[in-house]
C-alpha positions as CSV (number, residue, x, y, z in Angstrom):
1,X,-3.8,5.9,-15.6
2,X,-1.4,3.1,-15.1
3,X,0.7,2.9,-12.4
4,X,3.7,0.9,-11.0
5,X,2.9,-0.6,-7.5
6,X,4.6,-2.2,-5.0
7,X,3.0,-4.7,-2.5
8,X,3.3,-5.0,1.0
9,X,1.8,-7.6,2.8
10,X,2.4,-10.8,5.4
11,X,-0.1,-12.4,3.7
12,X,1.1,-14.5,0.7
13,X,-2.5,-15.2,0.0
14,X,-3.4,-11.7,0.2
15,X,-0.7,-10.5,-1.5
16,X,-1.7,-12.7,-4.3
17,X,-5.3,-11.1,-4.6
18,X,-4.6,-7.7,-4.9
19,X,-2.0,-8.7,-7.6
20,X,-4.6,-10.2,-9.6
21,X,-6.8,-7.0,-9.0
22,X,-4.1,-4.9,-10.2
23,X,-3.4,-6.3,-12.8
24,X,-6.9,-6.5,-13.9
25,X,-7.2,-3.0,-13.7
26,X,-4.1,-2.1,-15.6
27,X,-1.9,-1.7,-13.3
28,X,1.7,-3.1,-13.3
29,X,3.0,-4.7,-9.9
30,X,6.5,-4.2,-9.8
31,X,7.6,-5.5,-6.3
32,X,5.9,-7.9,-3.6
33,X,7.0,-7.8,-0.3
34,X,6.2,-9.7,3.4
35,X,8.3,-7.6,5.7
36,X,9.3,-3.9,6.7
37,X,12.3,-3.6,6.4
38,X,12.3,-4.8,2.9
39,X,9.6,-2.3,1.6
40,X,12.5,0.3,1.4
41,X,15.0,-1.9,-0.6
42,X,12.0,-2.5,-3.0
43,X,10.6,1.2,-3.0
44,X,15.1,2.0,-4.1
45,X,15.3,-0.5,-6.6
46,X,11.4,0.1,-8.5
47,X,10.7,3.4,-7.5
48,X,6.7,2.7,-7.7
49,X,4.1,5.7,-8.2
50,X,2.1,3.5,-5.7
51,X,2.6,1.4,-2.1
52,X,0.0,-0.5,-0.8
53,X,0.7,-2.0,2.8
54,X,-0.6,-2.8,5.5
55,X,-0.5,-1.6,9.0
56,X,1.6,-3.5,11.2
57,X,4.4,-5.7,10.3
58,X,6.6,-7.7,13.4
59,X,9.1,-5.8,12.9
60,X,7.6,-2.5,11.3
61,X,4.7,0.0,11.9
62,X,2.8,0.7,8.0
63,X,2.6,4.5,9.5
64,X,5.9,4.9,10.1
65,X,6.9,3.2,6.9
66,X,4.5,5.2,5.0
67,X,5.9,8.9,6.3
68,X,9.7,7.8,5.6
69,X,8.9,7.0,2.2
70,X,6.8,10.1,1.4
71,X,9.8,11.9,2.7
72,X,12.0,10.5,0.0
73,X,9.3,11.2,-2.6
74,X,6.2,13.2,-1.8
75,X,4.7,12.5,-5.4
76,X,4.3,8.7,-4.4
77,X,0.7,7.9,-3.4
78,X,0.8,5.5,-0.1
79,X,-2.5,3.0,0.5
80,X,-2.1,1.3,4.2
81,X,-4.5,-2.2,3.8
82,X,-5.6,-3.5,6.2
83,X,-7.9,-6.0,8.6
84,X,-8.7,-2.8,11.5
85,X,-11.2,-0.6,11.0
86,X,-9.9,1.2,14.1
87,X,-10.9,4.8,13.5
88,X,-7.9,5.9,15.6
89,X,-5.3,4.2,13.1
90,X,-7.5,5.3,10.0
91,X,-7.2,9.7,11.4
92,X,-3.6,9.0,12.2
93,X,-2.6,7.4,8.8
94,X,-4.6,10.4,6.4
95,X,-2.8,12.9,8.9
96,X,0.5,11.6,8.3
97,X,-0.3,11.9,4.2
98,X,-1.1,8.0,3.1
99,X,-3.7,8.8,0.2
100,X,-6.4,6.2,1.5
101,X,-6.9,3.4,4.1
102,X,-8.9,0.3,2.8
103,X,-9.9,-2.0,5.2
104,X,-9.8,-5.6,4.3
105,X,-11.4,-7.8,2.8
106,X,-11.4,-5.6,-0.5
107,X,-13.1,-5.8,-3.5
108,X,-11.7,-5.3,-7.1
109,X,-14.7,-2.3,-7.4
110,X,-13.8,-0.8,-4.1
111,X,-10.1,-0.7,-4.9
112,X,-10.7,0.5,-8.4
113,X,-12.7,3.5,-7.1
114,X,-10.0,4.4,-4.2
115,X,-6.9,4.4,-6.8
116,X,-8.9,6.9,-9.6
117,X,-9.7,9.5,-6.6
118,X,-5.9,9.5,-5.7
């Protein structure tokens, strides 16, 4: 199934990989974003089924990020990205709700199988 996804990532680079993946896969990328903060005014204006981010921004935490927007839509499924496998951040993020935790480098198989079991 299609969905509408929003990208957040400090990584241009990154950023620019998974958009290509997406897209690849059917998807339509709606927003890309490098910061935080503007995750939220991006998440207003496109209102995406999906958000891929990663864990830490300078001046957000993915986690936190993830939980406020579940609480403005539950329906929206949350994918944190990113470069620690730290199994401490991986149990906090699926208790909070995020959907799945990918830990970079990704593949365009790996991500294909995460987004049809959410």
């Amino acid at each position: 199934m299609k969905k509408k996804v929003l990208i957040a990532d400090r990584c241009k680079f990154f950023r620019a990989e998974l958009k290509k993946m997406l897209i690849e896969l059917g998807h339509e990328v709606v927003a890309e974003v490098s910061t935080g903060s503007k995750v939220f005014l991006e998440y207003a204006a496109t209102r995406p089924d999906l958000v891929i981010l990663e864990l830490i921004f300078p001046d957000k935490n993915g986690i936190e990020i993830a939980t406020r927007i579940m609480g403005i839509e539950s329906k929206t499924k949350i994918v944190i990205c990113s470069g620690s496998g730290n199994e401490r951040f991986i149990r906090k993020a699926l208790f909070e709700g995020v959907s799945s935790y990918l830990v970079k480098p990704i593949t365009k198989a790996h991500l294909e199988a995460e987004l049809n079991n959410i």
